[in-house]
C-alpha positions in Angstrom: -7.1 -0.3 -14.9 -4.6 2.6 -15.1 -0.8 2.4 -14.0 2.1 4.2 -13.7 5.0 1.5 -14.7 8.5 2.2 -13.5 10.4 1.1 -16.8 14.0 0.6 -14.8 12.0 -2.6 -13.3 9.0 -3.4 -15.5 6.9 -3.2 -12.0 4.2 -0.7 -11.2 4.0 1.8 -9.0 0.8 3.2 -8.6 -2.1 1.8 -9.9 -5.8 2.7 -10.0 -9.2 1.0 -10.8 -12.0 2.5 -12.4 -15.3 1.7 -13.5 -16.1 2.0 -17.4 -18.1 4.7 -17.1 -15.0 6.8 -15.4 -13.2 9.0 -18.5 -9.1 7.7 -18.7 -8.4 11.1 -18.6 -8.9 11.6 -14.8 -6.6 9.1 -13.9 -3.8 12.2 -14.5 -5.6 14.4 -11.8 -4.5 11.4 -9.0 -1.7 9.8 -10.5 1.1 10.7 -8.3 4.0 12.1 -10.9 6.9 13.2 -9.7 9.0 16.0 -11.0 11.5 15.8 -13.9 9.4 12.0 -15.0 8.7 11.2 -18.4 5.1 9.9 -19.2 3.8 8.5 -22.3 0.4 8.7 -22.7 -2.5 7.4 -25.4 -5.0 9.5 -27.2 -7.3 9.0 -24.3 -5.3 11.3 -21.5 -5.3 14.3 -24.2 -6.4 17.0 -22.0 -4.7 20.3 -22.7 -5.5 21.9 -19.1 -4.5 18.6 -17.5 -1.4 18.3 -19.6 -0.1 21.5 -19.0 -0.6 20.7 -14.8 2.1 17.9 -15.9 4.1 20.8 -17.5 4.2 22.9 -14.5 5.0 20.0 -12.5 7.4 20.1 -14.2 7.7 16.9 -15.7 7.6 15.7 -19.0 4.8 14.1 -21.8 4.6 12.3 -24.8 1.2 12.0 -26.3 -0.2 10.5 -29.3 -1.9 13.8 -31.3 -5.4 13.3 -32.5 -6.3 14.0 -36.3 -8.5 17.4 -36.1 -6.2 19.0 -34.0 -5.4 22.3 -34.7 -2.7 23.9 -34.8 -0.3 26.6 -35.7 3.1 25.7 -37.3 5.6 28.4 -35.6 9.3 26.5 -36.5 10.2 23.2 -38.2 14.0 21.8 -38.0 15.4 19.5 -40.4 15.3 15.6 -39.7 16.8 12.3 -40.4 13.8 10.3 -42.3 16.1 7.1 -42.7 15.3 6.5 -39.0 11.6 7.3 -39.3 11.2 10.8 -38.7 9.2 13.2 -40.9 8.6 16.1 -39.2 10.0 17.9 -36.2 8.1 21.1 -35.1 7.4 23.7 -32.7 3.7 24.5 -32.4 1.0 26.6 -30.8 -2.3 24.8 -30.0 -5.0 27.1 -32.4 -8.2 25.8 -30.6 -9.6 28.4 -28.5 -10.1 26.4 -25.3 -7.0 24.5 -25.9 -4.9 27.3 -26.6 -6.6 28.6 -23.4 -5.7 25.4 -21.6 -1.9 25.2 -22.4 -1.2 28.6 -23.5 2.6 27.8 -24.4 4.5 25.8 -27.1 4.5 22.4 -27.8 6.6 20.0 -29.8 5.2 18.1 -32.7 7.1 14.7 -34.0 5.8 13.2 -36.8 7.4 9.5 -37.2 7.0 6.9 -40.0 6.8 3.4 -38.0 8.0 0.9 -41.1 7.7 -2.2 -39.5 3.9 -1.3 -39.2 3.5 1.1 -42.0 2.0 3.7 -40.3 2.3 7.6 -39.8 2.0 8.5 -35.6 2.1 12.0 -34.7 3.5 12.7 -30.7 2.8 16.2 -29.1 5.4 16.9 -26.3 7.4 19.2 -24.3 10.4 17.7 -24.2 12.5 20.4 -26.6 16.0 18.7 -25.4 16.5 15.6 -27.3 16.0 14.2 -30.6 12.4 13.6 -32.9 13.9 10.5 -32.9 14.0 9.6 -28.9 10.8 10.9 -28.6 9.3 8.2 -30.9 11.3 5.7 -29.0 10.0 6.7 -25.6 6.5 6.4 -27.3 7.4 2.7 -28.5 8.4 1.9 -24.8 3.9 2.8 -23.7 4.5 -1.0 -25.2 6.0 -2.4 -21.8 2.5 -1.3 -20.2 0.4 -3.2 -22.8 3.0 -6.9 -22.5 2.7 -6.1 -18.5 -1.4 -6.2 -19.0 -1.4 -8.8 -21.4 1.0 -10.5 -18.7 -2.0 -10.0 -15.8 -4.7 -11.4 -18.0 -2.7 -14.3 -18.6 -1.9 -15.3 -15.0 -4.6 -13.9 -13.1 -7.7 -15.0 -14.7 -8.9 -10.9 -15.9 -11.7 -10.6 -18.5 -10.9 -11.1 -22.1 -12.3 -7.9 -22.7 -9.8 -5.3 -23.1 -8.7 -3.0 -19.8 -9.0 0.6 -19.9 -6.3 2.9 -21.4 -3.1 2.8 -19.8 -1.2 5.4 -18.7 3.2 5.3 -17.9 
């Protein structure tokens, strides 16, 4: 089950079943986005050509980065760590189909999550606000997973766990 989950009301707005056997990562060639939106995504939507459609859009991404990306450093700015933040850079993707695929620069936020002790690393291209926000707009993919673990509750799903989800 992939959704698209309209934080200002916790409801969904589009929402599309698949089989198992159907990648997560096509779910982003039907979801219907709409310009200017902000979408958090897991490591199972990273698809550079697919994220850079999003780009041109235009709208907005944040993803969790996978471990053997790679990648070339091009600026870093200074950041807060008290609030979490470790690293704040511009990047350019150094794979040669992935530079291919999204051929500009991205944004790489490396955050230090405390509570959980554990390092996550979000590519975006949201440039305009702070390392800091875009950690918090990647705590908020949360709301999707309390909203499933709502459904399975009330309406009798599986306890196997539903596909990756998508805001």
């Amino acid at each position: 089950m992939h959704t698209l989950l309209d934080l200002r009301g916790s409801i969904p707005t589009f929402v599309s079943l698949t089989s198992g056997a159907v990648h997560d990562v096509h779910f982003l060639d039907v979801a219907p986005l709409e310009e200017e939106s902000v979408v958090t995504l897991d490591r199972g939507y990273l698809d550079f050509e697919r994220l850079y459609a999003v780009h041109r859009l235009p709208a907005f991404f944040v993803i969790r980065a996978k471990r053997n990306l790679r990648l070339r450093r091009l600026s870093s700015s200074p950041v807060d760590k008290t609030c979490g933040v470790r690293v704040d850079q511009i990047i350019a993707l150094m794979g040669t189909r992935s530079r291919k695929d999204y051929p500009e620069s991205l944004r790489r936020v490396a955050f230090y999550d405390m509570k959980n002790h554990r390092r996550l690393v979000f590519l975006t291209n949201l440039f305009t606000v702070s390392p800091k926000t875009v950690a918090d707009i990647y705590k908020q993919r949360w709301q999707v997973e309390l909203f499933f673990k709502w459904i399975k509750g009330h309406l009798g799903f599986p306890h196997h766990p539903l596909t990756r989800l998508i805001l």
